[in-house]
C-alpha positions in Angstrom: 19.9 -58.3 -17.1 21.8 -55.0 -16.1 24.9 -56.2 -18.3 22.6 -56.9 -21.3 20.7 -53.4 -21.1 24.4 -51.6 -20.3 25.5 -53.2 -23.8 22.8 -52.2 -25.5 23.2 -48.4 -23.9 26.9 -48.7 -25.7 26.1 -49.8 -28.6 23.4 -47.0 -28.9 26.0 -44.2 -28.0 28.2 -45.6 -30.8 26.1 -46.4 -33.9 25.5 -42.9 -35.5 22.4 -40.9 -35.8 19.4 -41.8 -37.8 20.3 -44.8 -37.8 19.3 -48.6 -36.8 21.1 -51.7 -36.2 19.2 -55.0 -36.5 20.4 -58.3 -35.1 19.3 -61.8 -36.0 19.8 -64.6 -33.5 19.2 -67.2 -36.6 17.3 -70.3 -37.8 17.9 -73.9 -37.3 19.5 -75.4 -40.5 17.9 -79.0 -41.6 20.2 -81.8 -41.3 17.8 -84.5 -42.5 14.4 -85.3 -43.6 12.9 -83.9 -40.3 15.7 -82.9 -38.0 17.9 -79.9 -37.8 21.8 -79.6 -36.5 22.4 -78.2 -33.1 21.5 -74.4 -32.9 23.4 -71.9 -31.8 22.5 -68.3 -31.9 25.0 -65.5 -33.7 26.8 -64.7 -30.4 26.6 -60.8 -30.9 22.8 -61.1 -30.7 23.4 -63.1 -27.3 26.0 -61.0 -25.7 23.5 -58.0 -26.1 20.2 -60.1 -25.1 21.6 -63.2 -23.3 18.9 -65.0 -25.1 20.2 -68.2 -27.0 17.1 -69.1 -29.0 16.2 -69.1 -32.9 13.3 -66.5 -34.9 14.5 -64.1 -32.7 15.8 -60.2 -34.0 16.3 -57.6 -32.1 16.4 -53.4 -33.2 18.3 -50.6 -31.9 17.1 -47.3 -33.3 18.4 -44.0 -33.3 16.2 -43.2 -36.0 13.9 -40.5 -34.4 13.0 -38.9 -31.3 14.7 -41.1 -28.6 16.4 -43.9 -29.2 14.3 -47.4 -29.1 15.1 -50.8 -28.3 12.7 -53.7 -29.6 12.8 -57.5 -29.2 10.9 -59.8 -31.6 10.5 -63.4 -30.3 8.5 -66.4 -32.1 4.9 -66.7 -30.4 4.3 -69.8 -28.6 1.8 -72.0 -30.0 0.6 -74.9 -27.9 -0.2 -77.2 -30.1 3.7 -77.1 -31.5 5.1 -76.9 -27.7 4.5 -80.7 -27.1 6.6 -81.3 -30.2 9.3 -78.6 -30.3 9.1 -78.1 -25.6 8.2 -74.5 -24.7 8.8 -71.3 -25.9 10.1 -68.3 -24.0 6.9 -65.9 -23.3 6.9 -62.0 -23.8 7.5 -62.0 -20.1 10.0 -64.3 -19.8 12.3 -62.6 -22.4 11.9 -59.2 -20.9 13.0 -60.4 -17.3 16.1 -61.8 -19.1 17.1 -59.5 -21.5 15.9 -56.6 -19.3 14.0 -55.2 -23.1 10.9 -53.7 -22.1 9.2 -53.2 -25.7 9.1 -56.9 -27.1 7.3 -58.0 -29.6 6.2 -61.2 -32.4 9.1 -61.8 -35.3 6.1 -61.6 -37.8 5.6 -58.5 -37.2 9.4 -57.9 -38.0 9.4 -56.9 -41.5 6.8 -54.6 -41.2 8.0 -52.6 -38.5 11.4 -52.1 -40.2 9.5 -51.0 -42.8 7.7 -47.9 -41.0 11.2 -47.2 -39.8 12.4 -46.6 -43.3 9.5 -44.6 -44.4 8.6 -42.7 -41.9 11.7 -42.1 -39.7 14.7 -41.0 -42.2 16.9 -43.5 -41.7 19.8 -43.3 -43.6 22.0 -46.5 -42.1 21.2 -49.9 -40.9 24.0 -51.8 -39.3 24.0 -55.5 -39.7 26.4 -58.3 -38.5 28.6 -58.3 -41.6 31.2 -60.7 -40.4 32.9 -62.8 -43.2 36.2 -64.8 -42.7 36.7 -65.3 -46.3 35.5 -64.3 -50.2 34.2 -67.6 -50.5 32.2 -68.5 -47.2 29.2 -68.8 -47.5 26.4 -66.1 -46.1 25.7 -66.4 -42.6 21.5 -65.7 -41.7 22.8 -62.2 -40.6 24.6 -61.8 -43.8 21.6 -62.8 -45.7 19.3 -60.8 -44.1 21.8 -57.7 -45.2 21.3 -58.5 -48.4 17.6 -58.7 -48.5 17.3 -55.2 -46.5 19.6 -53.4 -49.4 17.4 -55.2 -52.3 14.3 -53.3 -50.1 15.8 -50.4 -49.5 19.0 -49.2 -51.8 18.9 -45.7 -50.5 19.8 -47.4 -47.2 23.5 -47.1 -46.5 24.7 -50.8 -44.8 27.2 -50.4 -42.4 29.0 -53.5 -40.3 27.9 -53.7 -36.7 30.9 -56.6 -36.3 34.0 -54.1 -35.6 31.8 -52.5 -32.5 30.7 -55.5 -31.0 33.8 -57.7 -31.6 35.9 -54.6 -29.7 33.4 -54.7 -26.8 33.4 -58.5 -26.3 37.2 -58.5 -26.3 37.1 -57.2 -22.6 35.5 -59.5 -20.4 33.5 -58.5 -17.6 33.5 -60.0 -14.1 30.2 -62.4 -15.1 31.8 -63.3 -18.0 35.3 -64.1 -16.6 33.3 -66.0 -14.2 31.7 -68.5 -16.7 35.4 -68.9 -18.1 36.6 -70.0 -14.8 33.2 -72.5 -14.5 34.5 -74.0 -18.3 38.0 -74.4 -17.2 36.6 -76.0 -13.9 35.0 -78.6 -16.0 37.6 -79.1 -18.5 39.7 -79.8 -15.5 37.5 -82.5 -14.2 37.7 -83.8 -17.5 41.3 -84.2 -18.1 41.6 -85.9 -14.8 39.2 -88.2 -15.5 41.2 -89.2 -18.6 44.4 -89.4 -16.5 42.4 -91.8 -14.2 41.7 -94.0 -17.1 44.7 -93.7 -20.1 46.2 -96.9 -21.2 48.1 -98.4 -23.7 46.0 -100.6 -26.0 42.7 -97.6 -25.6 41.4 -95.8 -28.9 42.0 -92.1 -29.1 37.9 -91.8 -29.1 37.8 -93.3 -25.8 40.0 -90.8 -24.4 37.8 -88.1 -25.8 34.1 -90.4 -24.5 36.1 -90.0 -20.9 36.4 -86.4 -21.6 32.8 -85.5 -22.4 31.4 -87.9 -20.5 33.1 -86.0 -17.7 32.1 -82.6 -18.1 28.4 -83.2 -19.5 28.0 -85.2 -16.4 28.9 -82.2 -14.0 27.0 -79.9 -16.1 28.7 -78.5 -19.1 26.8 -77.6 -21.9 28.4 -79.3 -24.0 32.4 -79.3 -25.5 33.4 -75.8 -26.9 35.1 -77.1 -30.2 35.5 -81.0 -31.7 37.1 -82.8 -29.0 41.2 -83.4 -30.6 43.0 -86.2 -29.0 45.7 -87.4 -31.1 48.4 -89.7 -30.5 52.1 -90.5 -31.3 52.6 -88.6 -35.1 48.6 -87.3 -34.6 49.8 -85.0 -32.3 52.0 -83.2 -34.8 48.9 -82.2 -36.7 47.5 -78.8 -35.5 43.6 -79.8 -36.2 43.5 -83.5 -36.2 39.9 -84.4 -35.3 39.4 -88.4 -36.4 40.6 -89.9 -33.2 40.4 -93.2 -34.5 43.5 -94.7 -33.4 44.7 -97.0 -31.2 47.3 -95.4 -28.4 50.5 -97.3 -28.3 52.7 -98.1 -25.5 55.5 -94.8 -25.1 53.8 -92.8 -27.4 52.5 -89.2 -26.4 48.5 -87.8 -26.4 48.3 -84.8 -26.9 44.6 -83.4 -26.0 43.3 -79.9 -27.3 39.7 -79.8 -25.4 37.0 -77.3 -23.5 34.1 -77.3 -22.3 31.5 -74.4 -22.6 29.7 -73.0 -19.5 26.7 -70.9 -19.8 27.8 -69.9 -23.7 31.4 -69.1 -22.3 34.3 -71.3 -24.1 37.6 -72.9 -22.3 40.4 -74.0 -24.4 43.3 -76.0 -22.3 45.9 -78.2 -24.0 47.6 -81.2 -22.2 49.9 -83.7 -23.4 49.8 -87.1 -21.5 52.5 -90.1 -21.8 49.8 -92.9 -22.5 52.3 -95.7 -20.7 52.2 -92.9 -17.2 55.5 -91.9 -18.1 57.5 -89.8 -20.2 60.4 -91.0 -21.7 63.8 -89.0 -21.0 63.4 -87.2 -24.7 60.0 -86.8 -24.5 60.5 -84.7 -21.1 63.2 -83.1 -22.7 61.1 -81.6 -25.4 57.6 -81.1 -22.8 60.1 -78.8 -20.4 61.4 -76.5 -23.4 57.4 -76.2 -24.4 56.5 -76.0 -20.1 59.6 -72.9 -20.3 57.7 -71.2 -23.4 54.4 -71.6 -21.4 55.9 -70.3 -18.5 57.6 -67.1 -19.8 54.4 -66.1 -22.0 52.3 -65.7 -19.1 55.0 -63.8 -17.3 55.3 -61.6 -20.2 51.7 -61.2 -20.7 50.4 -57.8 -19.5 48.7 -54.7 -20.9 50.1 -53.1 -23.3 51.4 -55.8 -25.4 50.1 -57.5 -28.8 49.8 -61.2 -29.7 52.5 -60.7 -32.3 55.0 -59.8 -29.4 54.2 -62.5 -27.3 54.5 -64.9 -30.2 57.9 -63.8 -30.4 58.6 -64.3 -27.1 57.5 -67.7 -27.4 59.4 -68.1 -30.6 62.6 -66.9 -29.0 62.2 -69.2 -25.8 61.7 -72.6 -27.8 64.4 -72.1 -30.3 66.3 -71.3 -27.3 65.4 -74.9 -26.0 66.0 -76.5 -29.3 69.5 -75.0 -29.6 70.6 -76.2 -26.4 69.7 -79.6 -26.8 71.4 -79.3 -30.8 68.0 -80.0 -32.4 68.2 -77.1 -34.6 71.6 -74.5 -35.4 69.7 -71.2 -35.5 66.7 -69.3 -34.1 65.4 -69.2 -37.6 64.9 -73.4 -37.8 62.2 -72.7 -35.2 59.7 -72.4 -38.0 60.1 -76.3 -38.6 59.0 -77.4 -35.4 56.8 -74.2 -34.3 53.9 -73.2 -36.9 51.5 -71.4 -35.3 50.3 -68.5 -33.3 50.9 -68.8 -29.2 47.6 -66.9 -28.5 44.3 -66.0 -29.9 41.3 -64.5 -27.8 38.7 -66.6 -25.7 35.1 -66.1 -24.8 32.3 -66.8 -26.4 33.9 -68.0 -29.3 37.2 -70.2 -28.6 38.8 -68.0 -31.2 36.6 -64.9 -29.8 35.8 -62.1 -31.7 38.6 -59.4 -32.2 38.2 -55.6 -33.0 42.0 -56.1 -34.8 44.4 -58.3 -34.7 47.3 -56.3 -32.9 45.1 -54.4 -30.6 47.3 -54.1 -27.3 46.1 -56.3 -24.4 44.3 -54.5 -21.5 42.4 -55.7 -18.0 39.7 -57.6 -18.4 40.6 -59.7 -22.0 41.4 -63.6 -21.7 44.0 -65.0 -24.3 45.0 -68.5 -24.5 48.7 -69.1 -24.1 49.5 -72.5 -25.9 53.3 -72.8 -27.0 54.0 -76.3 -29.1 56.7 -78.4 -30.5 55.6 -81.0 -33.5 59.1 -83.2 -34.6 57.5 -85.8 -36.9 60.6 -87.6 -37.3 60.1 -88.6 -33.9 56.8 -88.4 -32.9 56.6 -86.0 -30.7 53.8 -83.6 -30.7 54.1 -81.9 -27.5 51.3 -78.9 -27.1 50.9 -77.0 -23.1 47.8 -74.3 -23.7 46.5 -72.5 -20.6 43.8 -69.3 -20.4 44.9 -66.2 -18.8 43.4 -62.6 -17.6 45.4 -60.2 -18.4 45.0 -57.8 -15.0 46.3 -54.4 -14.8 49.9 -54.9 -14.2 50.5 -58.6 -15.9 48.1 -61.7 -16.0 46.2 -64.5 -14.1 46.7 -67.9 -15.0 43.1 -69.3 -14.9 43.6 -72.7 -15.8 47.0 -72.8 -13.1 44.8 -75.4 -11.3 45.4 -77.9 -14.2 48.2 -79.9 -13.8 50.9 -79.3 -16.5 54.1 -80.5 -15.2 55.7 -84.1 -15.8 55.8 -84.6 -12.5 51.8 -84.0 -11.2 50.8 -85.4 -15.1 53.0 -88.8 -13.7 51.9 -88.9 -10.0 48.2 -88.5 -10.9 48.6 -90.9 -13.4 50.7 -93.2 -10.8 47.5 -92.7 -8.5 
């Protein structure tokens, strides 16, 4: 619990005086008549509790006197345990949050209200995150809204910049459930490569998959499971995997599992007949080159942006050699996207700013791609790597990614 109450110690340092911030960890949403989807809790509320469980808040107050930290859980009540299974105790959540001064969520509302009226605070930071105009409000969000209806003298301010800069460094606990959910994704990929064969459905590559990892203890996957074959696996997001695999097509599979809240993200492209064909290796080795040179270029100091370029500049490179396009600009046809994006909690983790330079401790993805529809060749290599102080570890280097070991395991 010593990273939790360190976190909290930051946070409290940061947020200014006379002020609170006030996390929710959320509420199940209903999917049916009597069920609800699977819950997850906002992820800033669980990197600064390392609790996971819905009706929970939690208050950090500068407001007066010394600052305060206070944990509201839901009560347990018996008769609703044998129904809903049991619900953390006071002292359960104090031995692993390390929060000393915890408390019921009904009692919530009125104790931010005695903070308003009687300790003169003039800010209350909430998780404001929104990714667009138009999404809709998040519980956190919500909650926001209903504070400033209550209390309009009460500046808002948005806790999401603070926490989303911490989170992008990874501490060693953290960088250690990464290397558990690439462990697992491995074993998962290797299952599939144990199994693939012309004439399978794309779903029952991805039911090898999970199967896999739940089975050696993953929580579960850390995005939709995308396994997408021949022209599928020129689409960026495909997520149907309903079709059949066809004999000398590609499968290109963008997968993770998620350890103890932590997220992997590896991407593999297999040769469903065992082998590549000589254009299909021909394309995978100018992607493998890309792949290669980002994580030798990867290092502190650096931004995204210049490592996309990088990338950009070592598959047109590929492409011109083998006359597939004229000039470094054509690149865009067969290369759309990004080459890295943070990893943690989230699979597209939480960022303090887009071209903030790397430094020790973050974990980026590095996942170079060529897409030629014409051909159907969708060829995607995605690894995870720490940036250390002078360059980068490649965590996922245990996954095979050369034609070679892909061929030989699948020979096996």
């Amino acid at each position: 619990m010593d990273k939790y109450i360190a976190r909290r110690k930051a946070v409290l340092e940061h947020i200014e005086k006379g002020s609170v911030a006030i996390l929710y960890s959320g509420e199940g949403i209903p999917q049916s008549m009597d069920d609800c989807c699977p819950f997850e809790a906002n992820h800033h509320f669980f990197y600064l509790t390392g609790l996971r469980r819905e009706n929970m808040a939690l208050i950090l107050s500068r407001s007066a006197g010394e600052d305060k930290t206070i944990l509201f859980i839901e009560e347990a009540v018996p008769a609703m345990e044998r129904w809903t299974g049991k619900r953390l105790t006071k002292d359960e959540a104090k031995a692993i949050s390390g929060v000393e001064d915890v408390r019921y969520i009904d009692s919530l509302d009125s104790a931010i209200g005695r903070m308003a009226a009687r300790e003169a605070v003039s800010a209350a930071y909430f998780d404001g995150y929104r990714n667009a105009m138009t999404d809709t409000d998040s519980y956190n969000m919500a909650k926001a809204k209903r504070f400033a209806a209550a209390y309009p003298m009460v500046q808002l301010k948005n806790i999401h910049p603070l926490l989303a800069g911490m989170r992008m460094v990874k501490d060693e606990y953290e960088v250690d459930c990464i290397r558990e959910a690439i462990d697992l994704t491995d074993r998962g990929l290797r299952r599939i490569l144990s199994t693939l064969a012309p004439g399978q459905m794309e779903y029952q590559a991805q039911a090898e998959f999970e199967y896999a990892i739940r089975y050696h203890g993953a929580e579960g996957t850390a995005f939709d499971t995308i396994a997408g074959s021949g022209l599928n696996g020129c689409m960026l997001h495909y997520g149907t995997n309903h079709c059949r695999m066809e004999e000398g097509k590609l499968l290109l599979l963008d997968l993770g599992a998620k350890a103890k809240g932590y997220c992997a993200d590896i991407t593999r492209t297999y040769p469903v007949s065992g082998r590549y064909s000589a254009r299909q290796k021909e394309i995978y080795d100018i992607v493998l080159a890309a792949n290669q040179r980002v994580a030798r270029e990867a290092r502190p100091g650096l931004t995204l942006k210049q490592l996309n370029e990088i990338c950009k500049q070592t598959l047109a490179e590929g492409l011109m050699e083998i006359g597939k396009i004229q000039s470094a600009e054509e690149i865009g046809t067969y290369y759309m996207h990004g080459v890295s994006h943070h990893l943690g909690l989230d699979t597209h983790d939480a960022t303090a700013h887009d071209e903030t330079p790397l430094a020790p401790g973050m974990v980026i993805t590095n996942e170079p791609g060529l897409y030629i529809d014409e051909e159907e060749i969708g060829i995607r290599i995605e690894d995870d790597l720490l940036i250390t102080e002078d360059g980068c570890e490649v965590l996922s280097c245990g996954v095979p990614r050369t034609t070679e070991e892909i061929e030989a395991l699948m020979a096996r």
